[in-house]
C-alpha positions in Angstrom: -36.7 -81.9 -9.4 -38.3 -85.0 -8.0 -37.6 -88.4 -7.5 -39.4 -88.7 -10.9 -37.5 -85.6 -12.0 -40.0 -83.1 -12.7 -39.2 -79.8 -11.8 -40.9 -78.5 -8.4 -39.1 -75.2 -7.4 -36.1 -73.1 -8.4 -33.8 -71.5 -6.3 -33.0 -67.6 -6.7 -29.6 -66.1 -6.2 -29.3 -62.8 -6.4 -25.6 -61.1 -6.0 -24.6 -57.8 -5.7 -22.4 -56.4 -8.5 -22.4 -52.7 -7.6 -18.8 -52.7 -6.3 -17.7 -54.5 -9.6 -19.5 -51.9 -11.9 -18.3 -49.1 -9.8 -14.7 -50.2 -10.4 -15.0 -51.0 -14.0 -16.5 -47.4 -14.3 -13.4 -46.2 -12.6 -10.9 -48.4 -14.4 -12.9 -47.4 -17.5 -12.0 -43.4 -17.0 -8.6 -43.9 -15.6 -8.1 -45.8 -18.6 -9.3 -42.9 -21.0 -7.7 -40.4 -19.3 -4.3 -42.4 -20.1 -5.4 -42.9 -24.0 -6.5 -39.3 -24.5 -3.6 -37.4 -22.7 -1.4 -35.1 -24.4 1.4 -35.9 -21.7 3.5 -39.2 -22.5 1.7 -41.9 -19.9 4.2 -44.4 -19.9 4.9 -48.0 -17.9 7.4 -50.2 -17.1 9.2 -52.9 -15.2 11.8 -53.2 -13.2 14.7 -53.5 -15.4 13.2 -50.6 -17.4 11.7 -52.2 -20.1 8.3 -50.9 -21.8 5.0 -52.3 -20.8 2.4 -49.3 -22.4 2.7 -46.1 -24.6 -0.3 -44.3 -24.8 -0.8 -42.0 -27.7 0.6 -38.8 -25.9 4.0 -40.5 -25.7 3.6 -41.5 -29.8 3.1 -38.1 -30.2 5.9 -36.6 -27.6 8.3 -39.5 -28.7 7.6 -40.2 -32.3 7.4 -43.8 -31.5 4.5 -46.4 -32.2 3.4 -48.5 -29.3 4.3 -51.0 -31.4 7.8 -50.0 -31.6 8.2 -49.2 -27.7 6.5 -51.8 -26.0 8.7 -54.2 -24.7 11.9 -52.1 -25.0 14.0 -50.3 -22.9 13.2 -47.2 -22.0 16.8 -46.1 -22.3 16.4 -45.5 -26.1 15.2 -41.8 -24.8 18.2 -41.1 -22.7 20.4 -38.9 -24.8 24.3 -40.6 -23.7 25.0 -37.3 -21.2 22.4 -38.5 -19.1 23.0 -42.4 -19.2 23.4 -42.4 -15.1 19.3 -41.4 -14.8 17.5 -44.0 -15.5 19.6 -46.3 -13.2 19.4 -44.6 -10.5 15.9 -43.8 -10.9 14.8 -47.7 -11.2 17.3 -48.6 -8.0 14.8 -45.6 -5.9 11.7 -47.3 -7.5 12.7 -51.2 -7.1 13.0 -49.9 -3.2 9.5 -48.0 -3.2 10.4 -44.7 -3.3 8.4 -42.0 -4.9 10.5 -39.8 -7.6 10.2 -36.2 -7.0 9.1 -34.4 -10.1 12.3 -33.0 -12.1 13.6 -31.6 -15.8 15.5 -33.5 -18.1 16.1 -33.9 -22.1 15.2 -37.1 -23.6 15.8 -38.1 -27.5 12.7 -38.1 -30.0 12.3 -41.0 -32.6 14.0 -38.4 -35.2 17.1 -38.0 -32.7 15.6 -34.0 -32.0 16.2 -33.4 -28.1 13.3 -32.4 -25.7 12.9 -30.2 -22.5 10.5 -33.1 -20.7 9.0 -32.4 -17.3 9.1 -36.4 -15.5 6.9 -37.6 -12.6 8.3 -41.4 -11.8 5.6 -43.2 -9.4 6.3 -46.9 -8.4 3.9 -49.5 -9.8 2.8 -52.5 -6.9 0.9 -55.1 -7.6 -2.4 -56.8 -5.3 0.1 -57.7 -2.3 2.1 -54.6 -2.2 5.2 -55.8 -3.9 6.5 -53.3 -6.7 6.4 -54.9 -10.3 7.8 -51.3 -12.3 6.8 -47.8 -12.9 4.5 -45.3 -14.2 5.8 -42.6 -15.8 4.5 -39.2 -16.9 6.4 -37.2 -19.6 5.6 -33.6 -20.2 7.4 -31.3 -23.1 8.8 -28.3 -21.6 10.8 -27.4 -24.4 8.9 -24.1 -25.3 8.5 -23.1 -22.1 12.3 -23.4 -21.0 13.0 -21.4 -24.7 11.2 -18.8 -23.2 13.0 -18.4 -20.1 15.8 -18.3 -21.9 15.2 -15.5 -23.9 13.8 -13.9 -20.8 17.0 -14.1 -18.8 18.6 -13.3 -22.1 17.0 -9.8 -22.5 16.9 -9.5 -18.4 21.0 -9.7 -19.0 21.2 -7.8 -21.6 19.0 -4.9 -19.8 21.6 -5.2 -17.0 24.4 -4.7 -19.2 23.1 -1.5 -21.0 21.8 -0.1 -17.7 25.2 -0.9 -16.3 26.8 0.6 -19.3 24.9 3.7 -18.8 25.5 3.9 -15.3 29.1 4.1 -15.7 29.2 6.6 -18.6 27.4 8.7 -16.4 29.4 8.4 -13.4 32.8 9.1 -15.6 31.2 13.0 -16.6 
């Protein structure tokens, strides 16, 4: 504008938003992978409590997100394996990853599960861990099978055993 305030030329500024649109694109599939999952996609704090439930863990855990979020995780701990999830938040406060290990954890309907966990540690902008993701898997049908396959693998032994020594005693 002029002294007499009519307008007399604009100024342009352009800025470049590609780098913002390319992350929202990426937060955008991360985030659908974590909604559609099957596996149990699971955050939380420090001390353990609940920060998301995608619908993979509703449908592994029988819970709501409504009904997790913001409780402790230890709900799913059957009481045998109470010293877990201590010991697993002490190795995350400190950084450490979790390697990937079997364990039972308790359904809404108090039915165990064979669950396959992968613990990762959760940092925020400047490095500093805030909690944990966590990444359920039910292994309960495939441990049921290796079950009955070292059960029919023992019995085998035993009747080839058997037969062995009923042919040795002629």
């Amino acid at each position: 504008h002029d002294s007499e305030g009519h307008l007399v030329g604009a100024i342009n500024m352009l800025v470049d938003i590609t780098e913002r649109k390319k992350a929202e694109e990426y937060a955008g599939r991360l985030a659908a992978i974590v909604e559609y999952s099957d596996d149990a996609i699971i955050s939380k704090d420090t001390l353990g409590v609940v920060q998301t439930w995608n619908k993979g863990a509703e449908r592994l855990f029988g819970y709501s997100a409504e009904e997790m979020i913001g409780k402790p995780l230890s709900v799913l701990i059957p009481s045998d394996r109470d010293d877990e999830e201590p010991s697993i938040l002490d190795r995350v406060r400190r950084g450490e990853r979790v390697e990937p290990y079997e364990t039972r954890r308790l359904r809404k309907d108090g039915s165990l599960l064979d669950v396959s966990l992968t613990v990762s540690p959760l940092r925020d902008g400047s490095g500093k861990v805030i909690g944990a993701s966590k990444i359920a898997r039910d292994v309960t049908e495939r441990r049921r099978h290796e079950e009955r396959r070292q059960l029919l693998v023992n019995e085998l032994n035993h009747r080839v055993k058997n037969t062995l020594a009923t042919g040795q005693s002629r």
